[in-house]
C-alpha positions as a LaTeX table, in Angstrom:
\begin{tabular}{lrrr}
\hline
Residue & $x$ (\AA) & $y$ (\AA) & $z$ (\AA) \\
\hline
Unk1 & 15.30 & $-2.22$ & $-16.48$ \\
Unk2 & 15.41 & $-4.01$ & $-12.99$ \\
Unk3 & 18.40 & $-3.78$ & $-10.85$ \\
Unk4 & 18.93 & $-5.69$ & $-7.30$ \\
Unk5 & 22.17 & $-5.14$ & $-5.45$ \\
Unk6 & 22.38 & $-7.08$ & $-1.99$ \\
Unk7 & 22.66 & $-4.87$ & 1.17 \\
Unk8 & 22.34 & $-7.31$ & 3.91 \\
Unk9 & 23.49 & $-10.82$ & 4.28 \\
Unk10 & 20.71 & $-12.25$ & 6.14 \\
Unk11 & 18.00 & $-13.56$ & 4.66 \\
Unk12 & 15.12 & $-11.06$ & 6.77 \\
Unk13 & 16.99 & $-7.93$ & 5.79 \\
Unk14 & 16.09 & $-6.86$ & 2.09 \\
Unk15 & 17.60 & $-5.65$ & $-0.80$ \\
Unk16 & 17.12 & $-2.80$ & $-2.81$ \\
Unk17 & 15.17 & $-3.12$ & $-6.03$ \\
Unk18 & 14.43 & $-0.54$ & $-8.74$ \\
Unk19 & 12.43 & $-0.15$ & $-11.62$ \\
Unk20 & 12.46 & 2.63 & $-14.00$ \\
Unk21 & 9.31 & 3.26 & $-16.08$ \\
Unk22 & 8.20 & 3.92 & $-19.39$ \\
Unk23 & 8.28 & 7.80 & $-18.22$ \\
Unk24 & 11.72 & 7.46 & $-17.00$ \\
Unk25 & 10.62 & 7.49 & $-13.32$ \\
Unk26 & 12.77 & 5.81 & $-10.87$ \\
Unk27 & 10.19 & 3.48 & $-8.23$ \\
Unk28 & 12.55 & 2.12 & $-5.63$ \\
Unk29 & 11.68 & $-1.33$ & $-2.99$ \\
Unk30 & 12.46 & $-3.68$ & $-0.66$ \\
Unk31 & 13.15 & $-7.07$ & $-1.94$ \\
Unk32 & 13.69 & $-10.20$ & $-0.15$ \\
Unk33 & 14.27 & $-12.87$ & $-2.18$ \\
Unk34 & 12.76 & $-16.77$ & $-1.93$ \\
Unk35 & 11.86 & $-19.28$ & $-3.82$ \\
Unk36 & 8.03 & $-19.10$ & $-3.94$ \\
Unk37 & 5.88 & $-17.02$ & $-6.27$ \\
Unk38 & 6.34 & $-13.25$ & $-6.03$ \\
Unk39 & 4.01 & $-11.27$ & $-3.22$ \\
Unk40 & 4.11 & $-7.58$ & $-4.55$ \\
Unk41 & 3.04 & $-5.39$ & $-1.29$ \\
Unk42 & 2.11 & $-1.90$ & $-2.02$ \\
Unk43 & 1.15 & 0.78 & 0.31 \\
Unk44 & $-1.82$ & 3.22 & 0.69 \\
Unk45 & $-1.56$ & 7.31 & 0.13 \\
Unk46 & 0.76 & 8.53 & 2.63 \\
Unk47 & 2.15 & 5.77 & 3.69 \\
Unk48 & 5.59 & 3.91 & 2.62 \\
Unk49 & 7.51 & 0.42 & 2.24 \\
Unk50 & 7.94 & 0.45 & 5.20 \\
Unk51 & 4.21 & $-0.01$ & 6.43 \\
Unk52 & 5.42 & $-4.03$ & 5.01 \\
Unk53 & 8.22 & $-4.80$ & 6.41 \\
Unk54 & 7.21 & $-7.00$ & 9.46 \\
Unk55 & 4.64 & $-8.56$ & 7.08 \\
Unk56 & 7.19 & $-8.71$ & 3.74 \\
Unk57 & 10.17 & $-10.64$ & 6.13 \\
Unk58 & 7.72 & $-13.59$ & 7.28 \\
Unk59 & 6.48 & $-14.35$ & 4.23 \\
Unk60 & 9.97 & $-14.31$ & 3.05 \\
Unk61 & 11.00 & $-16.59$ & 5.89 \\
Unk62 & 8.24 & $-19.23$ & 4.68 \\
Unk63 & 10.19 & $-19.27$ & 1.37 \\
Unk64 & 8.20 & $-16.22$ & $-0.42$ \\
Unk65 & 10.12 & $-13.43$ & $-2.45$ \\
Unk66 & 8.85 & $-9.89$ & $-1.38$ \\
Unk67 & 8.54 & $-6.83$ & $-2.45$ \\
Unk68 & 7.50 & $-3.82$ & $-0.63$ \\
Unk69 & 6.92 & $-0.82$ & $-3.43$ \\
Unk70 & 7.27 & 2.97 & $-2.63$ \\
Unk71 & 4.53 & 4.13 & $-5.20$ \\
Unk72 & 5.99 & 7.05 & $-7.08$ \\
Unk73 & 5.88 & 10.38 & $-4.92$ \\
Unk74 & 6.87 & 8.61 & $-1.63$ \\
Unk75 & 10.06 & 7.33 & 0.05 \\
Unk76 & 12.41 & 7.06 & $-1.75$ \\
Unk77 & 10.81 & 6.98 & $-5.52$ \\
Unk78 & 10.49 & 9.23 & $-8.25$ \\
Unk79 & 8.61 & 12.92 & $-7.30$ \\
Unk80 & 7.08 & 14.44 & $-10.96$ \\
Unk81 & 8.47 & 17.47 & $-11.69$ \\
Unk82 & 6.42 & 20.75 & $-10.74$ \\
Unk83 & 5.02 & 20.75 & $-14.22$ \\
Unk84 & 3.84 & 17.04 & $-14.06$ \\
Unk85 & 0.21 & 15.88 & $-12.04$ \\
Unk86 & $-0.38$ & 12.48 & $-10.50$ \\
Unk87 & $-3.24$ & 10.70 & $-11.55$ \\
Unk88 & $-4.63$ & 8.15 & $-11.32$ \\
Unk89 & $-3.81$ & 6.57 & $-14.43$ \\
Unk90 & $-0.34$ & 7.14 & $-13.62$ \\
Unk91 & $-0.67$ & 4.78 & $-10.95$ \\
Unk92 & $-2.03$ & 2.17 & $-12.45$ \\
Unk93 & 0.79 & 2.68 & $-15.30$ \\
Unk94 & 3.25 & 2.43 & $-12.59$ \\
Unk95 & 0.99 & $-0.83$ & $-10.77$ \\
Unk96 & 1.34 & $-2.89$ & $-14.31$ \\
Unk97 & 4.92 & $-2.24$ & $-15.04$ \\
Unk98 & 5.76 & $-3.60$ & $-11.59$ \\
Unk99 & 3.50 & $-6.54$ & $-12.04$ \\
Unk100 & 5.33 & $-6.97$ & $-15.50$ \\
Unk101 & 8.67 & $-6.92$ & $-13.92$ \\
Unk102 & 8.56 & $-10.28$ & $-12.15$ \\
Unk103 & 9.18 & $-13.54$ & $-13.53$ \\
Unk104 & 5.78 & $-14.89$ & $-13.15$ \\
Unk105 & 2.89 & $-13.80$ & $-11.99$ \\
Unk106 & 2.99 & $-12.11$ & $-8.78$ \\
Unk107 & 0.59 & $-12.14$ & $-5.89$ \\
Unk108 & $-0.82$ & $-7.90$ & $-5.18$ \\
Unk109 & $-0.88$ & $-7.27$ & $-1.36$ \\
Unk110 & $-2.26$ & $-4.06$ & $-1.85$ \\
Unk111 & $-3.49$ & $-1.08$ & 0.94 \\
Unk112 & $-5.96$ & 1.27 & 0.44 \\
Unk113 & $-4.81$ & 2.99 & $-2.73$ \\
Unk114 & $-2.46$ & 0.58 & $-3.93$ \\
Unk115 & $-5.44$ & $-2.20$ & $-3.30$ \\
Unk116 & $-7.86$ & 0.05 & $-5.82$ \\
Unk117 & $-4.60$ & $-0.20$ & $-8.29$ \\
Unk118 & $-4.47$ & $-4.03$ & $-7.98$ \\
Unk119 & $-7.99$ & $-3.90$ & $-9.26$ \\
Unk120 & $-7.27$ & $-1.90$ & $-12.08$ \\
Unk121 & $-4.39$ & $-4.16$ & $-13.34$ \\
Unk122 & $-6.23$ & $-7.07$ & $-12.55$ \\
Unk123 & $-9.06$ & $-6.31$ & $-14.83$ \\
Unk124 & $-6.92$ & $-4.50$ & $-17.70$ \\
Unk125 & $-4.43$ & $-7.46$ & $-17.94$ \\
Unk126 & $-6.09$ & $-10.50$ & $-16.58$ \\
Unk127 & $-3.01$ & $-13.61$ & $-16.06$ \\
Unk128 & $-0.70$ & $-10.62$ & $-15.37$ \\
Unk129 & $-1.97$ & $-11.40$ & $-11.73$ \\
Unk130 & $-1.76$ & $-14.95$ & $-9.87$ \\
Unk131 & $-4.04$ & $-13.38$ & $-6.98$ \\
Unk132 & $-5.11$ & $-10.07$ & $-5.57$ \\
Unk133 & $-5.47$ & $-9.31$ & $-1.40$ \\
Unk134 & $-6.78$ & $-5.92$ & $-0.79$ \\
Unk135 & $-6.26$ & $-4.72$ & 2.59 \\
Unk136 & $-8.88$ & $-2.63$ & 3.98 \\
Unk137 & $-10.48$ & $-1.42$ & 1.07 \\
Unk138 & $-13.06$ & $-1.80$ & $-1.53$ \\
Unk139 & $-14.12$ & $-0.09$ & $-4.93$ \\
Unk140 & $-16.89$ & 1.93 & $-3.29$ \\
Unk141 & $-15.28$ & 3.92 & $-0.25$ \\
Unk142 & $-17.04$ & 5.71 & 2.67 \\
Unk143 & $-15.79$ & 9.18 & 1.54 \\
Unk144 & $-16.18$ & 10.43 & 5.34 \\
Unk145 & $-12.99$ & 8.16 & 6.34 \\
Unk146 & $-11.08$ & 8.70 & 3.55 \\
Unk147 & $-11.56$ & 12.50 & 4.38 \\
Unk148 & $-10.11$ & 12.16 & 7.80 \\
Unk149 & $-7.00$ & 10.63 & 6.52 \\
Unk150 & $-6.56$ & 13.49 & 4.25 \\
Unk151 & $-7.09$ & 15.98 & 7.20 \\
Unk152 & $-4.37$ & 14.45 & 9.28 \\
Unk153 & $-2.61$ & 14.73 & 5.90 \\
Unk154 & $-2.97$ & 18.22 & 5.21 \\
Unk155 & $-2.81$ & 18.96 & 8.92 \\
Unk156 & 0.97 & 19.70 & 9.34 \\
Unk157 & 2.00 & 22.28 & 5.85 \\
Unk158 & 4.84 & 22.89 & 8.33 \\
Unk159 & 6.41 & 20.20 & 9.19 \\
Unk160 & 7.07 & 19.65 & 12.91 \\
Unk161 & 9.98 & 20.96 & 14.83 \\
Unk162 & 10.99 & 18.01 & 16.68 \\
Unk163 & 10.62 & 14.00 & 16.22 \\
Unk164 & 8.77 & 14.25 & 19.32 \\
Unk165 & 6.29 & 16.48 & 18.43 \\
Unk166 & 5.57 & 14.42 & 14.99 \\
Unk167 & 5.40 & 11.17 & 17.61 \\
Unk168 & 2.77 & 13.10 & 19.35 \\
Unk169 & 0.34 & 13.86 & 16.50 \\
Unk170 & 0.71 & 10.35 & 15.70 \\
Unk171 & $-0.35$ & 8.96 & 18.41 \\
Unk172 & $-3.45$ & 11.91 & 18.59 \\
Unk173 & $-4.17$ & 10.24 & 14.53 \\
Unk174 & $-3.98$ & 6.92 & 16.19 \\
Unk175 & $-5.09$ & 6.98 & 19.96 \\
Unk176 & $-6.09$ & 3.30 & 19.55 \\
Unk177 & $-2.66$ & 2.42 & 19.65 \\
Unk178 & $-0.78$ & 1.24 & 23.12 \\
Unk179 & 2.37 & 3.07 & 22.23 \\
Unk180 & 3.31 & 5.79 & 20.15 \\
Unk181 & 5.57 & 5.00 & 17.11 \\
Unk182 & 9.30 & 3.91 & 17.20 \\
Unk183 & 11.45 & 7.00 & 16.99 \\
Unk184 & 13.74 & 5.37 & 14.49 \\
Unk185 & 11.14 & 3.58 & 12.82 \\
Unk186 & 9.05 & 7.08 & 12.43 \\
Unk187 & 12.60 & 8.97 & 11.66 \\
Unk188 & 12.32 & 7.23 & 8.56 \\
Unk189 & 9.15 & 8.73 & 7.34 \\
Unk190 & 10.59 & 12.44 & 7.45 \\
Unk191 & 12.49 & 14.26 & 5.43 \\
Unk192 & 14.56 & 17.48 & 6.78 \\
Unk193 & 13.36 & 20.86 & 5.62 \\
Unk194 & 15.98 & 23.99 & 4.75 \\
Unk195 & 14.79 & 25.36 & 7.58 \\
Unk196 & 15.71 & 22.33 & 10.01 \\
Unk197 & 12.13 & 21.38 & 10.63 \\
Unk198 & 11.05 & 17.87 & 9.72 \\
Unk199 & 8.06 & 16.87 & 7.15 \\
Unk200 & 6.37 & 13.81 & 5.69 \\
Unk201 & 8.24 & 11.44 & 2.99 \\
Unk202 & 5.78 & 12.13 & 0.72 \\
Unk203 & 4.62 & 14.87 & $-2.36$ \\
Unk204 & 1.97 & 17.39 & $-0.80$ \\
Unk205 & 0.58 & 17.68 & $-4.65$ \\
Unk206 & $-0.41$ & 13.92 & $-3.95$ \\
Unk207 & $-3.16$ & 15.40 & $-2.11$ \\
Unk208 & $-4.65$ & 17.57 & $-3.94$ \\
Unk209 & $-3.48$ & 15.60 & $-7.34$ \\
Unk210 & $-4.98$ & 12.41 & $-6.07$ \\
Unk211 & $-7.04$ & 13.21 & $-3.41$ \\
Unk212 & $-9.81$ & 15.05 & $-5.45$ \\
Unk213 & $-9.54$ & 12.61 & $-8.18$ \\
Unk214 & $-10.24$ & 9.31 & $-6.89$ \\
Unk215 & $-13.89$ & 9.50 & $-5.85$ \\
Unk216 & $-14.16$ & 10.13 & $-9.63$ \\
Unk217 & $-12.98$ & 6.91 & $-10.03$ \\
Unk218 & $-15.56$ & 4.87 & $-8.20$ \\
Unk219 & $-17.23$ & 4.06 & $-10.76$ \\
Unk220 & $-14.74$ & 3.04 & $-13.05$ \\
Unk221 & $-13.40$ & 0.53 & $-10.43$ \\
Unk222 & $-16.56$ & $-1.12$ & $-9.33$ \\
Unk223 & $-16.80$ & $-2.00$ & $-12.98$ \\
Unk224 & $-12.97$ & $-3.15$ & $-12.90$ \\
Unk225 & $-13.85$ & $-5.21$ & $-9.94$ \\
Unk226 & $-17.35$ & $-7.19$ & $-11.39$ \\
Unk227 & $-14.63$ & $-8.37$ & $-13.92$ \\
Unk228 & $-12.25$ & $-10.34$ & $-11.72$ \\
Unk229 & $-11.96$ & $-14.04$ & $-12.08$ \\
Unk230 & $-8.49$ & $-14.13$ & $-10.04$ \\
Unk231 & $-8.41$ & $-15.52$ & $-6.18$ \\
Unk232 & $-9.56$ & $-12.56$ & $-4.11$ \\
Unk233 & $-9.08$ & $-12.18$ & $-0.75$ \\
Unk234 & $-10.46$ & $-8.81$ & 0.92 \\
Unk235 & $-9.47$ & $-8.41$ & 4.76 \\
Unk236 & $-10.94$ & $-5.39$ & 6.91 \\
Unk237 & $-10.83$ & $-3.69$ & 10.21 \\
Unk238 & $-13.95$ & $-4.54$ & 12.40 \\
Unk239 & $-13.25$ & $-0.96$ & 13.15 \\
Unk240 & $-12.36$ & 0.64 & 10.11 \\
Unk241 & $-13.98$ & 4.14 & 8.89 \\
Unk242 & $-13.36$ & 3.66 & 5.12 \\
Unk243 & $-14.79$ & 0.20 & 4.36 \\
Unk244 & $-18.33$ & $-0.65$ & 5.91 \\
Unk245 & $-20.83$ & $-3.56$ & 6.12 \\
Unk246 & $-22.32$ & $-1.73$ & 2.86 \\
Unk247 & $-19.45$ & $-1.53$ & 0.89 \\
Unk248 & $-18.15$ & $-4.89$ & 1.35 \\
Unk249 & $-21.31$ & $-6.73$ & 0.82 \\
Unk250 & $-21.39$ & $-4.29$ & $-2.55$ \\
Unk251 & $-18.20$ & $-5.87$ & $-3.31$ \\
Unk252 & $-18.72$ & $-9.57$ & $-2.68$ \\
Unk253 & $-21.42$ & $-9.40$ & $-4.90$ \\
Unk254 & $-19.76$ & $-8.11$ & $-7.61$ \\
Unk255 & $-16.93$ & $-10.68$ & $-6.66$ \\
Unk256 & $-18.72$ & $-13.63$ & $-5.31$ \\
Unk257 & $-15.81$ & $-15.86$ & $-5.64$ \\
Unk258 & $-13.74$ & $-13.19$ & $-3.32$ \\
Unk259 & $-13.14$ & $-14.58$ & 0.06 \\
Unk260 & $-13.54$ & $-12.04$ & 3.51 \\
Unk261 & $-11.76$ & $-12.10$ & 6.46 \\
Unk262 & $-12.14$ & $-9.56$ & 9.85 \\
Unk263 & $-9.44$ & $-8.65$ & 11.67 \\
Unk264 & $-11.17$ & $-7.49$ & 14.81 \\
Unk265 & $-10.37$ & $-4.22$ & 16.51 \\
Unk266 & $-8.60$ & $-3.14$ & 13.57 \\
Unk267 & $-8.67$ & 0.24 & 12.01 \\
Unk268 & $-8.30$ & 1.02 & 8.49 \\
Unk269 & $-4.80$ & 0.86 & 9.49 \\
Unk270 & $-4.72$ & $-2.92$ & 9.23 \\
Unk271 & $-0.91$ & $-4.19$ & 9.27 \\
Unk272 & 0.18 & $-1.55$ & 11.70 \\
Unk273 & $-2.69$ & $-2.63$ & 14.53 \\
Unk274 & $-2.80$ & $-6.39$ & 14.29 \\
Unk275 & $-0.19$ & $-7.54$ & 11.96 \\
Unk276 & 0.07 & $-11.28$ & 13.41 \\
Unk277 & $-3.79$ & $-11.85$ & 12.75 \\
Unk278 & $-3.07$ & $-10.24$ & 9.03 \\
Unk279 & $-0.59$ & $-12.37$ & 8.52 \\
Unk280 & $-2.10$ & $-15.23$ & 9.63 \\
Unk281 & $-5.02$ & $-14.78$ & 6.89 \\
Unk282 & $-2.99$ & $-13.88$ & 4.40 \\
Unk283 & $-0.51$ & $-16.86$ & 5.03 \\
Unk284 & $-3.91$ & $-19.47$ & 4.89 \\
Unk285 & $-4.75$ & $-17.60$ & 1.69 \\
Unk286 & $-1.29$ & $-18.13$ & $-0.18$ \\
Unk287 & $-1.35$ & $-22.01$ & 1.13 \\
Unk288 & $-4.14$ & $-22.10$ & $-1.18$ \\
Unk289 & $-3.39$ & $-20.00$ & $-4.05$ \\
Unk290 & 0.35 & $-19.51$ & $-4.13$ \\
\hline
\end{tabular}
């Protein structure tokens, strides 16, 4: 079942959007509604809805509706129970049912994880899919960057005492960036603690649920991915630690149709460095395809 119940009158403010799955797990997102083909955005481990929203509201001011998914275990979305792993099957479960929920075929914006779970539906359910753009990732992964993301991860069991101190580790993660993060905009990716202190929106058991699983996977997806016959757009960061000259020649031969596009000076935090240049590509890509 889908539910939508307007929160904002304008039309760059979303919605809220839910979809309960077969499991009986509540996913929550952002919608803004339009009258072009579905964009489905969805958001790498760790991260949120919110990594979209700058991104989600322009396409839905060129006419676009938009969804920005919290994948199950962050935000505001469905934790498993104690007795209940992730995996990554689970994630693709969760990927196809929120494909299925639109009224045609969507366009997957995905990030890092949720790009490797666009591949997966893509090749399980081909025409469930109008087009997939992966952000910053590729079936094969340089395991040395995807290990630093799961230090910073794992870095703070704790939480942090103050909003301030969170800001600060930030902008240690992310020294690239000119200005540490928004207070309110970071506020929104912690929780409270009993104990007052603040931690990250998302499961820890993600980490080691997902985390230790995935390079597992490789395999499985570079096979997924020599199946696609969908539009394919892959855009990187000339900078990025997790994709690499190797892997992304890798894929574009097992997806010679895909198309390629640089953001330069990016990280494999795409969106949040550059998000005008992402948006331009992915805005000539959808004049195309959508």
């Amino acid at each position: 079942m889908v539910a939508l119940s307007a929160i904002a009158e304008r039309s760059n403010l979303p919605s809220a959007w839910s979809l309960k799955t077969a499991d009986g797990a509540d996913l929550h997102a952002d919608h803004w509604p339009g009258g072009k083909r579905p964009l489905l955005f969805t958001h790498g481990l760790g991260q949120s809805r919110m990594s979209w929203t700058t991104a989600a509201s322009a396409m839905a001011e060129a006419g676009h509706t938009a969804l920005a998914l919290d994948w199950r275990g962050h935000g505001r979305s469905h934790w498993n129970p104690s007795e209940t792993p992730y995996s990554i099957e689970q994630l693709i479960h969760d990927a196809e049912a929120f494909a299925a929920a639109q009224a045609e075929p969507p366009i997957w914006i995905g990030a890092s994880m949720g790009g490797l779970a666009g591949i997966a539906v893509a090749a399980r359910h081909p025409g469930l899919l109008k087009a997939l753009v992966l952000v910053d990732v590729t079936p094969r992964w340089e395991v040395a960057g995807v290990q630093r993301i799961l230090g910073f991860m794992r870095a703070f069991p704790d939480g942090f005492a103050t909003l301030e101190a969170a800001q600060d580790a930030v902008q240690q993660y992310l020294p690239h960036r000119a200005q540490k993060s928004e207070p309110e905009r970071l506020a929104k990716m912690l929780v409270p603690m009993r104990n007052g202190r603040l931690r990250w929106h998302w499961d820890p058991r993600l980490l080691d649920d997902l985390g230790a699983s995935g390079e597992r996977e490789m395999h499985l997806l570079l096979e997924a991915a020599r199946t696609l016959s969908l539009p394919v757009l892959l855009i990187s960061g000339s900078k990025s630690d997790v994709v690499s000259d190797h892997t992304i020649t890798e894929f574009l031969e097992l997806v010679p149709h895909a198309e390629h596009r640089v953001v330069r000076d990016a990280t494999h935090m795409v969106v949040g460095d550059d998000n005008q240049t992402f948006t331009e590509h992915l805005t000539d890509f959808l004049d195309r395809h959508a």
